[in-house]
C-alpha positions as a Markdown table, in Angstrom:
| # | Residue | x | y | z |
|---|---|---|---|---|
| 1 | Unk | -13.0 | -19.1 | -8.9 |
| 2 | Unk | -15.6 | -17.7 | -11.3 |
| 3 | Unk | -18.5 | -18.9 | -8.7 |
| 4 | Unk | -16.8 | -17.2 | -6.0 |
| 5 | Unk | -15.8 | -13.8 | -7.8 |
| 6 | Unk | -19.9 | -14.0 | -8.8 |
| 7 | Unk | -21.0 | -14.4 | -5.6 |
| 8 | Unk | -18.8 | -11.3 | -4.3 |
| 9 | Unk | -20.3 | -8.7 | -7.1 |
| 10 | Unk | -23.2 | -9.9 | -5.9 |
| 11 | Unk | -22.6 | -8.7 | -2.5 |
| 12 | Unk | -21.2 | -5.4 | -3.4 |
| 13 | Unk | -24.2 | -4.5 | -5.4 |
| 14 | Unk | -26.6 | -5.3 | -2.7 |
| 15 | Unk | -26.2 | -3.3 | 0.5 |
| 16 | Unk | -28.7 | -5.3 | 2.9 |
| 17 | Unk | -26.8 | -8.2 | 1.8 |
| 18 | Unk | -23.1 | -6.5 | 2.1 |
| 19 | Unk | -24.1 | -5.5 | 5.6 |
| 20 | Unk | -24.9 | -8.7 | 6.9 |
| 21 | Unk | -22.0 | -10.6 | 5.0 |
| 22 | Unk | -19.4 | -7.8 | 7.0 |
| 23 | Unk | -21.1 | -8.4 | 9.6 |
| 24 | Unk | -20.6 | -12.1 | 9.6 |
| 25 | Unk | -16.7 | -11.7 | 8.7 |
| 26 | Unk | -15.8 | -8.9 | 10.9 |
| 27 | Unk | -17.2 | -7.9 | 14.1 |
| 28 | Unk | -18.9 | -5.0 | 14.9 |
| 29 | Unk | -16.4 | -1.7 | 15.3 |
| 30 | Unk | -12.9 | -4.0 | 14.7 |
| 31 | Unk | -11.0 | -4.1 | 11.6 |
| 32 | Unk | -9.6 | -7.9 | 11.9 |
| 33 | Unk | -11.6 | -10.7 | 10.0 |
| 34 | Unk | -12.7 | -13.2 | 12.3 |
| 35 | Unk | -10.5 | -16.8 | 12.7 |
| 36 | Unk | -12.6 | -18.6 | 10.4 |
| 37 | Unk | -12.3 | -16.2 | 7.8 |
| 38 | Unk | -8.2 | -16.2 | 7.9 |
| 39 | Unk | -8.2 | -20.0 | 8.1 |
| 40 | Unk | -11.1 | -20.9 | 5.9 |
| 41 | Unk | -11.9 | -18.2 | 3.0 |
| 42 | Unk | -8.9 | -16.2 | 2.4 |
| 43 | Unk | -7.3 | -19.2 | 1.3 |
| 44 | Unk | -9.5 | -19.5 | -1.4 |
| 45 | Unk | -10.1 | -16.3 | -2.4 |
| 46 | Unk | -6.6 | -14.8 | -2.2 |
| 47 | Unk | -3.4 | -15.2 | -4.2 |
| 48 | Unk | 0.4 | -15.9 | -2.9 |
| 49 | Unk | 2.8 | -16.6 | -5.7 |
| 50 | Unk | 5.5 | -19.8 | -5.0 |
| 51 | Unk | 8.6 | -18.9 | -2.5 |
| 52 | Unk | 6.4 | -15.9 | -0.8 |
| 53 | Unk | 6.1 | -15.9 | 2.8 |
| 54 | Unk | 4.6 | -14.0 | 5.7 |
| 55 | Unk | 6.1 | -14.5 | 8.9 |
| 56 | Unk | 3.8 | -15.6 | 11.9 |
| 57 | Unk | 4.1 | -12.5 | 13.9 |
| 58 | Unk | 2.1 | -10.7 | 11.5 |
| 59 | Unk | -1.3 | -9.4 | 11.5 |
| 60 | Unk | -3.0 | -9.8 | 8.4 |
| 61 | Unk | -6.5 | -7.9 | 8.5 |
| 62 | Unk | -7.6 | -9.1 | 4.6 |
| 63 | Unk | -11.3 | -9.9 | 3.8 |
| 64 | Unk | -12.2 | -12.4 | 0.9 |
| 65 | Unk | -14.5 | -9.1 | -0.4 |
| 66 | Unk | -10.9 | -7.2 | -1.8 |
| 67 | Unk | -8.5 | -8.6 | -3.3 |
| 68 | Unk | -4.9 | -9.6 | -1.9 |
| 69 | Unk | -2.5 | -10.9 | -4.3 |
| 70 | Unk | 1.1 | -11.2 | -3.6 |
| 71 | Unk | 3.4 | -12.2 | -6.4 |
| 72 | Unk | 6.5 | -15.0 | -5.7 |
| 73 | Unk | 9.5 | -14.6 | -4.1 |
| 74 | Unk | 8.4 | -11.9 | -2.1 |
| 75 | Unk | 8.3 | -11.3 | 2.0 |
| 76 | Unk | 5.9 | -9.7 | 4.5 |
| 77 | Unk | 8.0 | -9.5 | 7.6 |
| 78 | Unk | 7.1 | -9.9 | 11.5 |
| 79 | Unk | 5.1 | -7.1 | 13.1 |
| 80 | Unk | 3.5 | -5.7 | 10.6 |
| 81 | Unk | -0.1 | -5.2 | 9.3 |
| 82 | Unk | -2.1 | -5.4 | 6.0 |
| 83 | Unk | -5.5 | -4.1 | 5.3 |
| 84 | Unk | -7.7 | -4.7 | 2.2 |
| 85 | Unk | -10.8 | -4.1 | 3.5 |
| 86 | Unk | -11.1 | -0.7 | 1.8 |
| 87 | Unk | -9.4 | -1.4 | -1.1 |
| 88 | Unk | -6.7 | -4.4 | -2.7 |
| 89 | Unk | -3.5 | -5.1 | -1.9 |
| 90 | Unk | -1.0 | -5.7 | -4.5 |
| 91 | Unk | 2.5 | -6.7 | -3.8 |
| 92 | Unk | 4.3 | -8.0 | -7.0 |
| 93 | Unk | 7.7 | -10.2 | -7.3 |
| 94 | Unk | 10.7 | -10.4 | -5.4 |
| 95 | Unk | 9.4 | -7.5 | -2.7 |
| 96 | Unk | 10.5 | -6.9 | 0.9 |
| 97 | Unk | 8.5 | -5.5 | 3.0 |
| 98 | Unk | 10.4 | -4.9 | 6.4 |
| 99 | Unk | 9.3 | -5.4 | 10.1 |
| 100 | Unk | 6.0 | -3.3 | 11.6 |
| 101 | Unk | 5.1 | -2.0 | 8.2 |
| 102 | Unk | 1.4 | -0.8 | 7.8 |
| 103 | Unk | -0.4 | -0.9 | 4.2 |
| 104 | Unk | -3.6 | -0.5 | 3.9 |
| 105 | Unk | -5.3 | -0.7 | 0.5 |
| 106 | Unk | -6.0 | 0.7 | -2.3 |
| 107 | Unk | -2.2 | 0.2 | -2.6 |
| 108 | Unk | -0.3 | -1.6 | -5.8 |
| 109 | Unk | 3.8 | -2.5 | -5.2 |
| 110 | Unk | 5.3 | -3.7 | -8.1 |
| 111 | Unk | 8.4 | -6.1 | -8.8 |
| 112 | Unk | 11.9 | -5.8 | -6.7 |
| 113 | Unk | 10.5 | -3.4 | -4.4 |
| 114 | Unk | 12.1 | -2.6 | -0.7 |
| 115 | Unk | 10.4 | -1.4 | 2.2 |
| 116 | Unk | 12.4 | -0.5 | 5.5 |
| 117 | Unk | 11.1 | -0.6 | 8.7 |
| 118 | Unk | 8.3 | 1.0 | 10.3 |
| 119 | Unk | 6.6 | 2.1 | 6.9 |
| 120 | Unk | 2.9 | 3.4 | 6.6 |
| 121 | Unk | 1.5 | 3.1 | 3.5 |
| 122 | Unk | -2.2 | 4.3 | 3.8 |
| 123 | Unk | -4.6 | 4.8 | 0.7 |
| 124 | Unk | -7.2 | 5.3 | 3.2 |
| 125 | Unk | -8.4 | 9.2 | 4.6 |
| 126 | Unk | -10.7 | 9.6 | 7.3 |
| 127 | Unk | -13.7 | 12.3 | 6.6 |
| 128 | Unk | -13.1 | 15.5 | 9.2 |
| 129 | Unk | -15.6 | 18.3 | 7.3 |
| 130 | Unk | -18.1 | 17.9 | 9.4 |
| 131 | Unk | -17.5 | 19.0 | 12.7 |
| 132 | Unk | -20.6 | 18.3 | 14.4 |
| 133 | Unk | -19.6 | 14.5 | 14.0 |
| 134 | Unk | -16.9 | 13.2 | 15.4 |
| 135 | Unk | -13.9 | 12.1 | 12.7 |
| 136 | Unk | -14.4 | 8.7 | 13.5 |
| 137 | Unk | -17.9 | 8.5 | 12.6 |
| 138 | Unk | -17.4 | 10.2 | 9.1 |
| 139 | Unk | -17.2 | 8.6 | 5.7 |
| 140 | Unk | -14.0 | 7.4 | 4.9 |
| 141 | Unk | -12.0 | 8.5 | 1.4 |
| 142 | Unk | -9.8 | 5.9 | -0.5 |
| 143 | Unk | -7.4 | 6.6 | -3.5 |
| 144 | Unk | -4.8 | 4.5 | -4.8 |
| 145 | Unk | -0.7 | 4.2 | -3.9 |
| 146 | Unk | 1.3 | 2.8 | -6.8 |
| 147 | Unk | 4.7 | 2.1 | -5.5 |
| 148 | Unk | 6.3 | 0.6 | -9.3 |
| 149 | Unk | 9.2 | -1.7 | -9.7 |
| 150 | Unk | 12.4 | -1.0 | -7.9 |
| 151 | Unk | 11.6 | 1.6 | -5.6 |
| 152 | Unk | 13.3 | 1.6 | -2.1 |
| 153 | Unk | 11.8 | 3.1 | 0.2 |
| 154 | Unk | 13.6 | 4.0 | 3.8 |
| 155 | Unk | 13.0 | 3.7 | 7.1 |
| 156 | Unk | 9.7 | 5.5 | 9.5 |
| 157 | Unk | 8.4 | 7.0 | 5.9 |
| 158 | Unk | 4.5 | 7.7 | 5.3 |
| 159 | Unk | 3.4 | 7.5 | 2.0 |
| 160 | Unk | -0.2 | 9.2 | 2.0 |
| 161 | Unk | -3.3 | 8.5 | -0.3 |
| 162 | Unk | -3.3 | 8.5 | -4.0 |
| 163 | Unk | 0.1 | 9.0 | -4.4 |
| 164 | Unk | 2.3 | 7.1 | -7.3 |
| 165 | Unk | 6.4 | 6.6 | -6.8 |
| 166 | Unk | 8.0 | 6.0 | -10.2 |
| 167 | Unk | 10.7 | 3.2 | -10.9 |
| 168 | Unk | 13.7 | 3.2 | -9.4 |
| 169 | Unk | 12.9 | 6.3 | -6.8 |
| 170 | Unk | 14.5 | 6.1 | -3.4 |
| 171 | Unk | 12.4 | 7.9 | -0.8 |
| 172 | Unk | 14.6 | 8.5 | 1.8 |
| 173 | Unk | 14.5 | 7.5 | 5.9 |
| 174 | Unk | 11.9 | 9.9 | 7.5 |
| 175 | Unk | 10.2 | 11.2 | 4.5 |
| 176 | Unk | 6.2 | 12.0 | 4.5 |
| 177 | Unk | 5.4 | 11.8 | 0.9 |
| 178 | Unk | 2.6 | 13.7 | -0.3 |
| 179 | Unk | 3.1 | 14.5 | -4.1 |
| 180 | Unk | 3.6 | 12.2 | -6.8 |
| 181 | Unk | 7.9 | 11.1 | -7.3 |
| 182 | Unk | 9.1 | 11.3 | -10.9 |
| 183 | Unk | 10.5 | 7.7 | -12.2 |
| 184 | Unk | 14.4 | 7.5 | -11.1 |
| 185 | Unk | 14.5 | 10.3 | -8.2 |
| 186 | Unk | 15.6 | 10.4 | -4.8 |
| 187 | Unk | 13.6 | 12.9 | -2.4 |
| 188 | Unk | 13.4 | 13.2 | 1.0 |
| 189 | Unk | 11.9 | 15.4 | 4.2 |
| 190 | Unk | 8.4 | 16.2 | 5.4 |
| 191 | Unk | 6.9 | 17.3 | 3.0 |
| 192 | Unk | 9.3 | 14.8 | 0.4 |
| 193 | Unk | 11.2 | 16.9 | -1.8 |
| 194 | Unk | 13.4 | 15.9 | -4.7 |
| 195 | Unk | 16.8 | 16.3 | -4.2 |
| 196 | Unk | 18.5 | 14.0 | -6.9 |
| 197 | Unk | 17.5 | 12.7 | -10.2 |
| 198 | Unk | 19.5 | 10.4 | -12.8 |
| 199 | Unk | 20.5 | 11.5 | -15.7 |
| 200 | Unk | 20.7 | 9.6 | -19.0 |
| 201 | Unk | 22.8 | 12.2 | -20.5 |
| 202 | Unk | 25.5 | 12.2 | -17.7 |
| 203 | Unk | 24.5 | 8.8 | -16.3 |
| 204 | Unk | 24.9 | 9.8 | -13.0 |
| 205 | Unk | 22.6 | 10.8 | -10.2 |
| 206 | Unk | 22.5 | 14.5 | -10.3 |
| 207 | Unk | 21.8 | 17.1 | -7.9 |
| 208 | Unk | 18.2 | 18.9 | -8.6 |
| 209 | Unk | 20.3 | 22.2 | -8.8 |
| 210 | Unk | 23.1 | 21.0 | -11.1 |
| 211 | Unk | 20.1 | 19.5 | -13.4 |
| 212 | Unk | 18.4 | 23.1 | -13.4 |
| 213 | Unk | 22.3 | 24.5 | -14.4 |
| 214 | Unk | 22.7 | 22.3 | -17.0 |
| 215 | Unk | 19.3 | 22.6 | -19.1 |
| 216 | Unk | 20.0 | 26.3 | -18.6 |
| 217 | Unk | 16.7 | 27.0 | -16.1 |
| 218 | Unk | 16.9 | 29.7 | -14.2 |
């Protein structure tokens, strides 16, 4: 393991050499490693904990170049996709993560973590500034999701770039989340807004408004 991880710093600090080696993995304008790269490198490269599976009917666009680690007990269901080639992949212990979800890395899940159906969870932005070149042929921006333990996270919900959901948040069906969520919230809508928190002191989950009444906020 020590060989390989060498030989892949040794890539990423050459860029004649990184050019060919993507080459060789991927072809030219696709984002899905070539056969002999699922069957034969990832393997050895990439890290699935005991009882984890990922059912057939998914498409698993990961590169031996990033890292994809997912921890035990955990589930990728049918139909959906996951991308490292921008950045890792991280899914921790005991996970769900429902039918036709999209995550493309930099992206971090932690343990006991639920994730409906038809999820994007994108650390990846596309360049637009300049527009005498189209958006597709512009530099692409990456910044890290950390989804931490025990976060469920509804249904059709986009979770954008560099954004961090705290434990035990619920992001409710629909939601576009584009600011960070406080540990033990609930927020929904497009933009995501908080709407309940849990309170220690009460130890029940509270309103936003009858938290504000309560700590005397106007």
């Amino acid at each position: 393991m020590k060989t390989i991880d060498a030989f892949i710093k040794r890539i990423k600090s050459d860029p004649v050499l990184k050019k060919i080696i993507h080459r060789l993995l991927i072809p030219k304008n696709q984002a899905r490693p070539r056969f002999w790269v699922k069957w034969l490198i990832n393997p050895l490269v990439h890290k699935k904990g005991s009882g984890s599976i990922i059912r057939p009917i998914t498409r698993m666009d990961v590169v031996p170049f990033n890292p994809f680690v997912m921890g035990k007990n955990s589930t990728i269901e049918d139909f959906s996709t996951v991308n490292n080639g921008m950045g890792p992949v991280v899914i921790g212990d005991h996970v769900r993560v429902g039918m036709s979800n999209v995550i493309i890395g930099p992206v971090s899940i932690g343990n006991y973590v639920i994730l409906a159906q038809n999820i994007v969870v994108s650390g990846l932005n596309h360049g637009y500034e300049d527009i005498s070149t189209p958006i597709c042929l512009q530099k692409c921006s990456v910044a890290d999701i950390i989804i931490e333990d025990e976060v469920w996270i509804g249904a059709n919900s986009v979770i954008t770039a560099g954004i961090k959901i705290g434990k035990h948040s619920v992001v409710a069906g629909g939601s576009v989340v584009t600011k960070d969520v406080p540990p033990y919230s609930i927020v929904a809508g497009n933009p995501a807004k908080i709407i309940k928190q849990y309170d220690f002191g009460t130890q029940k989950w509270e309103r936003v408004k009858e938290l504000v009444k309560q700590n005397g906020v106007n």
